[in-house]
C-alpha positions in Angstrom: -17.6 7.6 0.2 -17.6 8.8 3.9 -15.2 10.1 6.1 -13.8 7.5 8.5 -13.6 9.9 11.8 -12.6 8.5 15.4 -14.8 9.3 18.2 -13.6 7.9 21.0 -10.4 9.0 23.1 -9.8 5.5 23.7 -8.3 5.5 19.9 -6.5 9.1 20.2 -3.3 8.8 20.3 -2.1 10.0 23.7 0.7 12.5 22.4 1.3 14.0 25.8 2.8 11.3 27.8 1.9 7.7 26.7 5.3 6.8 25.5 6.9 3.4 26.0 11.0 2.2 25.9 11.8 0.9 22.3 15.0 -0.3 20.4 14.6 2.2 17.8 17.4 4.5 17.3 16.9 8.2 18.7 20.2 8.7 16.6 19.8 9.8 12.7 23.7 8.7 12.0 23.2 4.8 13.7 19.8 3.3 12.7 18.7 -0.2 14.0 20.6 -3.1 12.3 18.2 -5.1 11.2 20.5 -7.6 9.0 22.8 -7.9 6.2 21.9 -8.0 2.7 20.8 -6.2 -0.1 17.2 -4.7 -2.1 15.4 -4.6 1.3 10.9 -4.7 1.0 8.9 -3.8 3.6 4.6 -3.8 4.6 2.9 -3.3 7.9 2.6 -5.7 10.4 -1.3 -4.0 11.4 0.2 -3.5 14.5 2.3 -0.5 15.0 5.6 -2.8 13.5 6.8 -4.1 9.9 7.5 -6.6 8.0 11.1 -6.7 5.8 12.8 -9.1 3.6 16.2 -8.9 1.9 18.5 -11.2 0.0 21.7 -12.4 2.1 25.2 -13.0 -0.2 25.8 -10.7 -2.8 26.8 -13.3 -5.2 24.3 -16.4 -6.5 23.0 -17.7 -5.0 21.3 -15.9 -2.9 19.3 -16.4 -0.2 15.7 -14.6 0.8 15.3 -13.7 4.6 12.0 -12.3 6.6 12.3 -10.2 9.4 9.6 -8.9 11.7 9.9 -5.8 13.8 7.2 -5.1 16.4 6.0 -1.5 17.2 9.3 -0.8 19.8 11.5 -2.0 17.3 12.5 -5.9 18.7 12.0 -8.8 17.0 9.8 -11.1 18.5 10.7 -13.9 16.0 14.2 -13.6 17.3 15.9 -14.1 14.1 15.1 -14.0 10.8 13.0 -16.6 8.7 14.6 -17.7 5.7 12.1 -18.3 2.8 12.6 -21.2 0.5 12.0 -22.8 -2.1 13.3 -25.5 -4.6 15.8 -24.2 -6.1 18.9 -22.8 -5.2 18.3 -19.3 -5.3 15.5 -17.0 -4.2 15.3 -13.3 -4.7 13.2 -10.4 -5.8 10.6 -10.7 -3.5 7.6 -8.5 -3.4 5.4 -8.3 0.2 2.1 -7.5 1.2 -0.3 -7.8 4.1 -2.1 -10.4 3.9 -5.3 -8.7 5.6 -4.9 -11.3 9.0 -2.0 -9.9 11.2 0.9 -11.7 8.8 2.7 -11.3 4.9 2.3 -13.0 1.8 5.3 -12.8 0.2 6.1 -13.5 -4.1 9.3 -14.4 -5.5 11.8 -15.8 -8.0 13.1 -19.3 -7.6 16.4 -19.3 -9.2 18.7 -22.2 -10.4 21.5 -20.9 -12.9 22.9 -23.5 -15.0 25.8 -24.5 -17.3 29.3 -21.9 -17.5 29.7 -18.1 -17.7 29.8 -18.4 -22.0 26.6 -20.6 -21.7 24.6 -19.9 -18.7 20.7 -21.1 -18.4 18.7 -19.1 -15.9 15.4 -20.7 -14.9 12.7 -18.7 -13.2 9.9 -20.1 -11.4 7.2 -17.3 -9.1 6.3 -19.1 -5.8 4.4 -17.5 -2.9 5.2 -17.7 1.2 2.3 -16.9 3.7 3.6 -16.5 7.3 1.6 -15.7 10.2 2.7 -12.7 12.8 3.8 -15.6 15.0 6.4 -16.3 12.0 4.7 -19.7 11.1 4.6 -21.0 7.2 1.6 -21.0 6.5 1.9 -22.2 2.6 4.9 -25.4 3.3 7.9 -25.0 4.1 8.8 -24.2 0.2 6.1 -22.5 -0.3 3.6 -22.4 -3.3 4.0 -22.0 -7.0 1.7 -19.4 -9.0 1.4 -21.7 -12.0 2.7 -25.0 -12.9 3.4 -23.7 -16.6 7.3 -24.4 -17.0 7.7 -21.2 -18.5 10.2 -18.6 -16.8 8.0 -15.9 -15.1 9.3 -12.7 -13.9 8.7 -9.0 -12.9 5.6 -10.0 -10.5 3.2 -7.9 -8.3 0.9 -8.9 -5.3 -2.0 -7.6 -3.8 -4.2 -9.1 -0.8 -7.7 -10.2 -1.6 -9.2 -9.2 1.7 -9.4 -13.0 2.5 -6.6 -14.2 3.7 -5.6 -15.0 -0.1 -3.7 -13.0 -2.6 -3.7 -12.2 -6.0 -0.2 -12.3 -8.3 0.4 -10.9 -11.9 3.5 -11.6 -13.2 5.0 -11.6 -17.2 6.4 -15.5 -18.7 9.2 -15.4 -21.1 7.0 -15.5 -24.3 5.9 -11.7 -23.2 2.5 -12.9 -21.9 0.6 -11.4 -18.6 -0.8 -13.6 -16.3 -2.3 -13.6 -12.9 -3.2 -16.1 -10.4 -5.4 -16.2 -7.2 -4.4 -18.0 -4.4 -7.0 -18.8 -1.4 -5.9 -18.9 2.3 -4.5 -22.6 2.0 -2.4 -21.1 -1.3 -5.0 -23.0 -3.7 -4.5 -21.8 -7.0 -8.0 -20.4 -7.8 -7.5 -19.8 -11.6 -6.3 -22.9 -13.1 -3.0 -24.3 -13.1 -1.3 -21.8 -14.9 -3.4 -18.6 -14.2 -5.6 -16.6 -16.9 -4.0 -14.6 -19.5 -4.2 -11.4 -19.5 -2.3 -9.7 -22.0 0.4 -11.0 -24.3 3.6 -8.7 -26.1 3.6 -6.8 -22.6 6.8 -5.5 -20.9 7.6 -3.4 -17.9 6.2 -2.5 -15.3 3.3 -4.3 -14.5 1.2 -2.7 -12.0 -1.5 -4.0 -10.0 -4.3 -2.7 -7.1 -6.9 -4.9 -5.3 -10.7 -4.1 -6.9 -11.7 -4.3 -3.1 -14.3 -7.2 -4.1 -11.5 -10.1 -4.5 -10.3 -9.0 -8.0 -7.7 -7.4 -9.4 -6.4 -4.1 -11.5 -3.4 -4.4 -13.3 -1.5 -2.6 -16.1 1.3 -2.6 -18.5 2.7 -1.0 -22.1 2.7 -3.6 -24.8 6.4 -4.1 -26.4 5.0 -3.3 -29.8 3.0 -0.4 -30.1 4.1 1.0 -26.8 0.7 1.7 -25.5 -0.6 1.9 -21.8 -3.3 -0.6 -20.8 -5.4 -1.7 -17.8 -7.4 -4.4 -17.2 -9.7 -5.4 -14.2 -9.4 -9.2 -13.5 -12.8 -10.4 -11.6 -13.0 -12.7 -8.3 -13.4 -15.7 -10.7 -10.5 -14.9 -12.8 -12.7 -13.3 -15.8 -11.3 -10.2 -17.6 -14.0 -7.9 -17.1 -13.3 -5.2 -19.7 -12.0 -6.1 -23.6 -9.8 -8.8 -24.0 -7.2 -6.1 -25.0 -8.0 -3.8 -21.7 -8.5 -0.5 -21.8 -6.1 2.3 -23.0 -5.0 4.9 -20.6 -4.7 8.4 -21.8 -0.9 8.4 -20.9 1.8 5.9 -19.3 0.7 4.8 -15.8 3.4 4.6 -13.2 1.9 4.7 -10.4 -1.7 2.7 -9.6 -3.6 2.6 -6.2 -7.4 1.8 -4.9 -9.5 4.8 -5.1 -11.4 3.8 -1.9 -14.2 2.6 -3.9 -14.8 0.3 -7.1 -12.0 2.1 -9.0 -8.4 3.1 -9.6 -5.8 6.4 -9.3 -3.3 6.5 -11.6 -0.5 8.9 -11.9 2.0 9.7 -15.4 3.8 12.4 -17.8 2.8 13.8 -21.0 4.4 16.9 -22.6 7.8 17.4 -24.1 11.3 16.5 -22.9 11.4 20.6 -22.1 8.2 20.9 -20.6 7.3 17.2 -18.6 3.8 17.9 -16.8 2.4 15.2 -14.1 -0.8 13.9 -14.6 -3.5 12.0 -13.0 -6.4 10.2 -13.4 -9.0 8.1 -11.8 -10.5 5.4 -13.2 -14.1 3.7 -12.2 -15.0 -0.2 -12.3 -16.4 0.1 -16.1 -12.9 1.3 -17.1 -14.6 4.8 -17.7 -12.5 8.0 -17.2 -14.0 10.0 -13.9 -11.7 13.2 -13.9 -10.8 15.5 -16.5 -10.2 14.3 -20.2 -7.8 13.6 -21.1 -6.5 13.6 -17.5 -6.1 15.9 -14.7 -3.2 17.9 -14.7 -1.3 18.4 -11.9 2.2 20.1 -12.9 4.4 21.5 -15.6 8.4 21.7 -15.5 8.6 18.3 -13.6 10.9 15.6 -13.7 9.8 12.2 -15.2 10.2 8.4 -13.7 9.7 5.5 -15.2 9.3 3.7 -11.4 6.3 7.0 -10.6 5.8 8.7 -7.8 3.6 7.8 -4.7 0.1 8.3 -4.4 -1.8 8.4 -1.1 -5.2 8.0 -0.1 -5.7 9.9 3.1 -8.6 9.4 6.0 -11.1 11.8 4.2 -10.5 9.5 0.8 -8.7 12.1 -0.9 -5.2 11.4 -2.8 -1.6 13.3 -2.2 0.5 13.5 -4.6 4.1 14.7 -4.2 6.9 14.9 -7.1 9.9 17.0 -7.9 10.3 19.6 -10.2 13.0 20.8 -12.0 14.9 22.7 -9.4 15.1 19.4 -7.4 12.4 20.5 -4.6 9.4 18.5 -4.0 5.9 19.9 -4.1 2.9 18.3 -3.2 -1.1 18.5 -4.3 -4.0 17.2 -2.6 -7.4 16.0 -5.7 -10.4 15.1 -3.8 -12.5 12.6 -5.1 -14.3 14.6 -7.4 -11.1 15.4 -9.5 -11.1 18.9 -7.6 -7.8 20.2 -6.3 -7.1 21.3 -2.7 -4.1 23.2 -3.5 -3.2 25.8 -6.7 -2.2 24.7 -9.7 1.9 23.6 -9.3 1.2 21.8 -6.0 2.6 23.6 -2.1 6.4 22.9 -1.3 7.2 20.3 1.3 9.5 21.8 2.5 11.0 25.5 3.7 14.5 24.9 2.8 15.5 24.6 -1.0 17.5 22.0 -2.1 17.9 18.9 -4.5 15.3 16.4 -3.2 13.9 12.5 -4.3 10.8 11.7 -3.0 10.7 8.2 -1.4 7.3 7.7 -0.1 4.3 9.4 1.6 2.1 8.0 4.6 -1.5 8.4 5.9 -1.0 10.4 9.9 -4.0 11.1 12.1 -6.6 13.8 11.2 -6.8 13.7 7.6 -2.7 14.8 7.7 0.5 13.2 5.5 3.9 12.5 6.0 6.5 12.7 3.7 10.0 11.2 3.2 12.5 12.1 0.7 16.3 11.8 0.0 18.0 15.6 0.3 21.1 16.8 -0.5 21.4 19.8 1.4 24.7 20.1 3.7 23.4 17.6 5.8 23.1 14.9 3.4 20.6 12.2 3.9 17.2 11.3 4.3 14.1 14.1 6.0 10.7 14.0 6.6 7.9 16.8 7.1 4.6 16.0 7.9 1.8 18.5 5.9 -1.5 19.4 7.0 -4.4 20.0 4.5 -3.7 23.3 4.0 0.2 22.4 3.0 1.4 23.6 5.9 4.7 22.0 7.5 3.4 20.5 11.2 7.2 19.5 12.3 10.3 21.2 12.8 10.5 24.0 10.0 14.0 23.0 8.6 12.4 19.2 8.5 13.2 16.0 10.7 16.6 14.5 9.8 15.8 10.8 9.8 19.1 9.2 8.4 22.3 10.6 7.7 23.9 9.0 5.5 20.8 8.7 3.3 19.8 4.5 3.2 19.8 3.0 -0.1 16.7 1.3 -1.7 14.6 2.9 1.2 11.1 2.2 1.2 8.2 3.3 3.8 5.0 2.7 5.5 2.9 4.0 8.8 3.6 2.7 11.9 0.4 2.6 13.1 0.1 6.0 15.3 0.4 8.6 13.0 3.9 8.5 12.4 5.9 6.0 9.8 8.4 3.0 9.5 11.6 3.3 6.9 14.3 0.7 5.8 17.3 0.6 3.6 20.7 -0.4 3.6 24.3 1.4 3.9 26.9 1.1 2.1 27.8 -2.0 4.4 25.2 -4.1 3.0 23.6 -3.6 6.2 19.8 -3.5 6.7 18.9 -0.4 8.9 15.3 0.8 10.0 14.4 4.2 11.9 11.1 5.2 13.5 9.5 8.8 13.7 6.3 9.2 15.7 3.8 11.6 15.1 5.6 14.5 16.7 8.4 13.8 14.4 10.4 12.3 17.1 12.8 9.4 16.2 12.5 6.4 17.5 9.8 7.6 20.3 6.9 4.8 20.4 3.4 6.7 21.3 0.8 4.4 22.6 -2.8 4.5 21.8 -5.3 4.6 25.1 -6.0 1.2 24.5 -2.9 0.0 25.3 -3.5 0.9 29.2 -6.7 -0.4 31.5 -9.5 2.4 30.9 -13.5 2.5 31.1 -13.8 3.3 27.9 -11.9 0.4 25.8 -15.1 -1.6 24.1 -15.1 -5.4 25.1 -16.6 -6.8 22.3 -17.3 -5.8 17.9 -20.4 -4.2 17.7 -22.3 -2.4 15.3 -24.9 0.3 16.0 -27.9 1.3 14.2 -27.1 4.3 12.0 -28.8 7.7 12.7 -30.5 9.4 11.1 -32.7 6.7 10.1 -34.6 6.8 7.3 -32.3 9.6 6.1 -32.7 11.1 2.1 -28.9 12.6 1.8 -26.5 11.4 4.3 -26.6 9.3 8.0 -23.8 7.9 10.5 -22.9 4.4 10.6 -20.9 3.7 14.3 -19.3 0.6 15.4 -16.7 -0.5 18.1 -13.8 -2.9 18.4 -12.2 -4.4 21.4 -8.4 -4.7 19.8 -6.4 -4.3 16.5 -8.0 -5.8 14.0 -9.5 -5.9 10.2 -12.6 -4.1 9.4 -14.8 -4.2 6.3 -17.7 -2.4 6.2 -19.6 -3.3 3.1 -23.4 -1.6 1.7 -25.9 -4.0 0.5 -29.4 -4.3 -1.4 -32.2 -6.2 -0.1 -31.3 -8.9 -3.2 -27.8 -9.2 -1.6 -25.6 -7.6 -4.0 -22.6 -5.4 -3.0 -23.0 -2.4 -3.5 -20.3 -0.5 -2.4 -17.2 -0.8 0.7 -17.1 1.7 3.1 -14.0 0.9 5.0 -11.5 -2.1 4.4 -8.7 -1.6 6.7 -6.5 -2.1 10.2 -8.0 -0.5 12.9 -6.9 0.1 16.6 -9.3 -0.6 19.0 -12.1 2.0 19.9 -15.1 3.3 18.7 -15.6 4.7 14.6 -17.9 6.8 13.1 -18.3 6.6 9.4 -20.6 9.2 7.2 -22.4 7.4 4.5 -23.3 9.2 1.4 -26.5 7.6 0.0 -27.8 10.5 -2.0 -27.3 8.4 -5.4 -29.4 5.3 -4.5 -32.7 5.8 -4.9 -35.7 4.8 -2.2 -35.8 1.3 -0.6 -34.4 -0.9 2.2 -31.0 -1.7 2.6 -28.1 -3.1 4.9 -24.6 -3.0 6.2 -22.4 -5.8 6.9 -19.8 -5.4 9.1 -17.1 -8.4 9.3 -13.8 -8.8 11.3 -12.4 -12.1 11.3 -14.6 -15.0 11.9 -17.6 -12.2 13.1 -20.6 -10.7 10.9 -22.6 -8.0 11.6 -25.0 -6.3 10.3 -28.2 -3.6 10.5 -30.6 -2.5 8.0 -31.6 1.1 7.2 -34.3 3.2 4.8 -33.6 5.7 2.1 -36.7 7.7 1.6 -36.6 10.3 -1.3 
């Protein structure tokens, strides 16, 4: 896989004096209300804002509510979009992009029946798709995931790269299932899904195969071991009917930029807990070390994982605690080789009892981190790392919320910085913003958001150079505004070979270095496509 590298000022970010006047808090002890509720989820908007939903009344039933914020923190929808269904209740949602500018968005339809001695709880999984404009895009009570009147619960979504989205979810007889829903919400695999696994219990675990497919895992209840599966674009299980066993308990599974998945777990002793990893190709083989790569010893377990990112050069971060408290953090290229020693670098200078809450892809390869910290300043920090480890903000950290947010969660916001929400004691929703410099609630503007020369006017796609090339050549290409990119590799019979890039981009110009020393000789072609537009040039390898 290349490395996705920017080119162009025009998709810099400005960092000097492009700033613009937002509603986001500059004050860690008063973060921007966003509502009232309770067990807040959030995704990017693909344009610098977020997406949030959270579950009004603290008592059934409860009602689910969408919230947009854009990048300076208002809400251009004005209030909040409830999302419905046919029952009374709906709650535990679980969001995602949905690859176009808006959200897909799973859930539980509730109705709870008969007294408090006798109660019936009926579960059905339905799925919202709403534009950035805030329209339904799926009815106004959205879609079901199967018509089977079986209660289904603990769900995960993933986009499909189509405008579509994938769903895995467990029924009440212990069986996995997962449906595919198109851009109208067609169900794509049958009325009630394909099975995928049956005596299965939490958590399942899912990441998009990058060709329309799926990944997902779970333990099964009775023999307690870890599988994975890859469901294909068509809804066929692709590897045994029982999946594949991982070599320990996966809590944590995301898209290794390719055909394949990373995976992060524990093995060890209850004295001695070490973090391991692994990566995983399309045939379900094992790519790093057997039985895994390890990371860590003398770190704390969690059955809900720790995050895993992919960063711009398509290498993973991993950060966890130990048992002190602090956080440390390693970076395993794709290879399976580690960037830092063994035990990981310290995100932090100041010692204290830390929880990691997530980790987010900045500009030039860098990370940011966010963590709960209870130092005397109690609440929630972030530190942005470098791929050496070294701390890039303010060496006692960037105090972000004070008191620390409940149920935070959090994601970029588009310019190098990131987006968090979580609620007070209060039942109040609250989101901060940090920019790049580890500002709060400063908004940095990319080039293209003011007139210059150099802002492309149309999606174009160069011929790559060199050309033939044996090893390596550059593919460029140019967009005129935000938008989805997928750059894919193909043969001259048509088949996919591999996806360079699938992802938001600002506008500007790209440069991506393809690696084609493992094909052998002949002609091939890449395939640019963003929205309703296809590109595409040819070029030789010549060994």
């Amino acid at each position: 896989m290349g490395k996705l590298t920017l080119i162009s000022f025009v998709t810099a970010i400005i960092l000097v004096s492009l700033t613009a006047k937002a509603q986001w808090s500059m004050d860690p002890s008063n973060n921007l209300v966003v509502g009232y509720g309770l067990l807040p989820e959030l995704c990017s908007d693909s344009a610098g804002g977020c997406y949030i939903t959270y579950e009004q009344n603290s008592t059934y039933p409860r009602h689910l509510i969408l919230e947009r914020l854009n990048r300076y923190g208002y809400k251009p929808w004005g209030s909040g979009k409830q999302i419905l269904g046919v029952l009374p209740e709906q709650s535990h949602a679980k969001i995602t992009e949905d690859g176009q500018g808006g959200v897909m968005i799973s859930y539980l339809d509730v109705e709870v029946t008969g007294g408090p001695e006798s109660s019936v709880v009926t579960t059905r999984l339905r799925i919202q798709r709403v534009d950035s404009s805030g329209n339904f895009l799926w009815g106004i009570n959205a879609v079901r995931a199967s018509l089977a009147e079986t209660d289904q619960a603990d769900q995960a979504i993933v986009a499909d790269g189509q405008g579509g989205g994938i769903v895995a979810w467990q029924d009440s007889g212990g069986q996995l299932r997962a449906q595919k829903l198109d851009n109208m919400g067609q169900m794509s695999w049958g009325d009630s899904g394909v099975f995928a696994a049956r005596n299965t219990q939490q958590q399942i675990l899912t990441a998009a195969d990058t060709r329309s497919g799926i990944f997902v895992s779970w333990i099964t209840s009775v023999s307690f071991v870890y599988k994975l599966q890859r469901i294909s674009n068509s809804g066929v299980l692709l590897w045994d009917t029982s999946g594949v066993n991982l070599p320990v308990g996966a809590t944590t599974l995301v898209w290794d930029g390719d055909y394949g998945v990373v995976m992060s777990g524990f093995d060890g002793s209850i004295s001695n807990v070490t973090y391991v990893a692994q990566r995983i190709d399309s045939s379900g083989l094992l790519r790093w070390q057997r039985p895994y790569l390890s990371l860590a010893d003398t770190t704390q377990s969690s059955f809900t994982g720790y995050p895993i990112l992919r960063d711009e050069c398509g290498s993973f971060v991993f950060v966890w605690p130990i048992k002190s408290g602090d956080l440390r953090a390693q970076i395993v290229h794709s290879d399976g080789s580690i960037g830092f020693p063994y035990g990981g670098r310290a995100i932090s200078r100041i010692a204290s009892n830390k929880s990691i809450i997530g980790t987010v892809a900045s500009d030039s390869a860098t990370s940011v981190c966010l963590w709960f910290d209870q130092r005397a300043s109690r609440g929630i920090y972030a530190q942005r790392l470098d791929t050496l480890g070294r701390q890039l903000w303010d060496t006692l950290d960037v105090l972000v919320s004070i008191p620390e947010l409940s149920y935070s969660q959090v994601v970029t916001d588009g310019s190098g910085g990131l987006i968090t929400v979580g609620t007070r004691e209060n039942f109040t929703i609250r989101a901060q913003q940090v920019s790049a410099q580890g500002n709060l609630g400063e908004v940095l503007l990319e080039a293209a958001d003011h007139p210059a020369t150099g802002v492309p006017k149309q999606i174009d796609l160069f011929q790559n150079y060199p050309n033939p090339f044996n090893g390596s050549t550059n593919i460029s290409y140019e967009i005129p505004v935000s938008m989805w990119v997928r750059l894919d590799i193909y043969d001259v019979l048509g088949q996919e070979l591999r996806t360079i890039t699938n992802k938001s981009h600002p506008p500007g110009k790209y440069s991506i270095q393809f690696e084609g020393g493992d094909l052998p000789s002949g002609v091939y072609f890449y395939v640019l496509r963003s929205g309703n537009t296809s590109l595409h040039q040819k070029f030789i390898i010549m060994k």
